[in-house]
N, C-alpha and C positions, 0 to 999 in steps of 0.2 A: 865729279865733286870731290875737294876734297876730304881724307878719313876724317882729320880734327876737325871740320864742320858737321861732319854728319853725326860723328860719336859726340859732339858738343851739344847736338840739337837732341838728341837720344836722352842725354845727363840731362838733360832739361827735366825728362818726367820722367828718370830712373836715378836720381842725383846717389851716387857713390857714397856722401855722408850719410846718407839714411840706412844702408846697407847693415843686417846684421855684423856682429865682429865675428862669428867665427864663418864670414861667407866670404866669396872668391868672385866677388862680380866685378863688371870690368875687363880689361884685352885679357884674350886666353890663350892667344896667335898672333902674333907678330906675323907681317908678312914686308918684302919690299915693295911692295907697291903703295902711294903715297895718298891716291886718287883709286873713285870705283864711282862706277856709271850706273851699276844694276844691284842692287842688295834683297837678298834674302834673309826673310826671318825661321824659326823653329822656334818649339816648344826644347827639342832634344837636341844637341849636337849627338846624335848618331851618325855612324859611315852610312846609313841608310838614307836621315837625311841631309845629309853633305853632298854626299852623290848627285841625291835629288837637283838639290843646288845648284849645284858645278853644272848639270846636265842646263840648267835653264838658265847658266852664263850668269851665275851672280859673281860678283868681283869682292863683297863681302858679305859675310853674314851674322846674323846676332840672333843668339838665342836664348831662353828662358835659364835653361839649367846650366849649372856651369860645366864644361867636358871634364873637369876634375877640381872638387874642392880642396885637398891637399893631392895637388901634380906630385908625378915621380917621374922616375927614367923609364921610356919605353922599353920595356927588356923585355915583353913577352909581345907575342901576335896578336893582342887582345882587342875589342874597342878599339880601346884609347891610342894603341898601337896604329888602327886602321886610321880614323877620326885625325889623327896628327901627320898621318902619308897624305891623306889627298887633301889638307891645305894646304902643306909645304908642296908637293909638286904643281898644284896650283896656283900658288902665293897671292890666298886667299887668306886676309885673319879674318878670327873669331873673338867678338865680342861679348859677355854674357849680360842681360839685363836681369840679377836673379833678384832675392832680398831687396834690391834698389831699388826695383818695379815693384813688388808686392806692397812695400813701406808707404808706398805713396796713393792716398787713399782716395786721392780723387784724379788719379791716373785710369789705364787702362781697367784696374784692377776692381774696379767701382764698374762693371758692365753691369753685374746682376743688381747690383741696387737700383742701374738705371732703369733695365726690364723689368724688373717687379715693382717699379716706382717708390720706393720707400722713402721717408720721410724721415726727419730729425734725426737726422744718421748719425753716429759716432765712432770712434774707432776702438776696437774691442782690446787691444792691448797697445797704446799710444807708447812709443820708444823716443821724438824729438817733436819740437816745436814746429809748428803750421809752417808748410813751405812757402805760403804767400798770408798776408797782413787780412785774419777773418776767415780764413778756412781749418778744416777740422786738422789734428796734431799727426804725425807722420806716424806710421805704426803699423800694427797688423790685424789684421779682421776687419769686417766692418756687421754694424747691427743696424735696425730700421722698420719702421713703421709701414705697415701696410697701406695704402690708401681705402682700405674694406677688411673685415674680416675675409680669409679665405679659406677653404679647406685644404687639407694636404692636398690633393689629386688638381687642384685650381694651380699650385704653387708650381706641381710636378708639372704640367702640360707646358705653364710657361715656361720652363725650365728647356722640355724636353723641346722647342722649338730653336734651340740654339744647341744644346749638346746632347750626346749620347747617353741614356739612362739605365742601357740595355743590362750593365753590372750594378747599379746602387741596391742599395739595403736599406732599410727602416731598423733603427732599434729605438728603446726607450717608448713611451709611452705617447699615443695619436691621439693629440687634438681634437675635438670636433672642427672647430675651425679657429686657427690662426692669424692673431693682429698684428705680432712682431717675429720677425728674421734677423737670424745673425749667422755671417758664413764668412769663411775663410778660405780662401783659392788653395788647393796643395793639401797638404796633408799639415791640418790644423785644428786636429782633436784636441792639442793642447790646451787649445782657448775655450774649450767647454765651459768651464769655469767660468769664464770672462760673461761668457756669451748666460749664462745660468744668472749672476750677477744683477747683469742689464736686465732682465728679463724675460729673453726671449723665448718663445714656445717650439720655435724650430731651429736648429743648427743647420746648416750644410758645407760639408766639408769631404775631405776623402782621407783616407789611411786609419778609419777609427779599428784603434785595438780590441780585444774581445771582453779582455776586464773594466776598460773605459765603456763598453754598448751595454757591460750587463749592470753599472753602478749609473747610467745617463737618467738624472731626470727629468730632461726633457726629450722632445724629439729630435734623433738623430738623421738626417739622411746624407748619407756616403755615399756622393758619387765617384769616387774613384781619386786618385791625385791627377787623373790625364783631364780630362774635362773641362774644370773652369779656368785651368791654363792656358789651353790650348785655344779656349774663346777668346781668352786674355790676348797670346800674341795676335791674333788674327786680327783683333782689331788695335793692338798698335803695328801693327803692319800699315793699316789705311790710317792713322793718323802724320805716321814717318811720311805717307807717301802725298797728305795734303800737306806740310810743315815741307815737305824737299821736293817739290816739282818737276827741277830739274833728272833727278834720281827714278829710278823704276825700281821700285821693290811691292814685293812677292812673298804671299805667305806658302811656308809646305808644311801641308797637313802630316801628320802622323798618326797609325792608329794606339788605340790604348793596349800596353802589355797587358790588359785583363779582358778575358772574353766571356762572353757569356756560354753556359756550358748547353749544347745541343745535342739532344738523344736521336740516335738515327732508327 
């Protein structure tokens, strides 16, 4: 398949206008090859999962983060150093699907509303108009209605059947039970506010600060930034791969830089 089809078919549900301005999404690697048969996705361009990659014959790859928001020159052994030797010896590029994916609210990035089934959704900090004629505005967050009240530990188990809970935290004050959810993939403490606003009783997000969990008045739960990301690619991985047929692509899991702490 050709690259400019497949990254055309990509900007479909990660469109580059939505993208924040100070983000990097978009080719991050140039390679000469024109065409690719096998595409891997990641959450991370790590040399860890590139490697993965390469070892399972992808000819390109596209992942969440970008390998550098402001590039420099490779002048140390670092990462980024490694991450940019084994696409060029490869002549594999790297595309990022960062901000462009997240903006888009009834893209991948809408799994957890689908699993919890929420209702009258809206977007918790709307940035451009609806990508198609009657759907919600392009932006970040999403909020929603339950279809029952539920209790936190109802909300959690769902959760916990699609991602790791093994690190999250509770802060701010528990419900008895919960009718509206509002959460934001990544590290989207910012939209508290947002999310406080709408009304929601629960947030879920990752990367909450210490003086954001001790002023929260509603319920926080942080599961980490690796989480609803990494749900996120996996399944636009199987959407890339119903949308391109021809193509074999491949999600590589990565696990989260935060572990849970085990006393021996």
């Amino acid at each position: 398949m050709q690259l400019r089809e497949l990254f055309s078919t990509l900007e479909n549900i990660a469109p580059p206008a939505i993208a924040a301005e100070w983000d990097a999404s978009g080719l991050q690697v140039a390679a000469r090859r024109d065409a690719a048969d096998v595409l891997a996705l990641c959450l991370d361009p790590t040399p860890e999962s590139i490697a993965k990659a390469l070892e399972l014959n992808a000819q390109a790859i596209v992942s969440h983060h970008p390998l550098a928001i402001k590039p420099g020159l490779p002048n140390r052994r670092d990462a980024y150093y490694e991450a940019l030797s084994l696409l060029f010896a490869a002549d594999v590029p790297l595309y990022a699907a960062h901000t462009s994916l997240d903006a888009n609210p009834e893209g991948p990035v809408g799994w957890l509303a689908e699993e919890l089934r929420l209702d009258n959704l809206a977007v918790l900090e709307p940035t451009a108009a609806p990508l198609r004629e009657g759907g919600l505005p392009a932006g970040f967050g999403l909020v929603g209605d339950l279809p029952a009240p539920q209790s936190l530990g109802e909300i959690s188990r769902v959760l916990a059947e699609h991602v790791d809970l093994s690190t999250s935290v509770i802060c701010g004050p528990e419900p008895e039970y919960i009718q509206r959810v509002a959460y934001c993939a990544g590290g989207g403490s910012s939209l508290l506010e947002n999310a406080v606003s709408q009304n929601a009783q629960l947030f879920i997000t990752g990367d909450v600060k210490y003086h954001t969990a001790l002023a929260a008045q509603i319920c926080l739960l942080d599961v980490g930034h690796h989480s609803l990301e990494e749900e996120m690619m996996r399944r636009l991985s199987r959407t890339l791969q119903k949308l391109l047929p021809s193509l074999t692509v491949f999600f590589t899991p990565s696990p989260s830089p935060r572990r849970a702490l085990a006393f021996l």
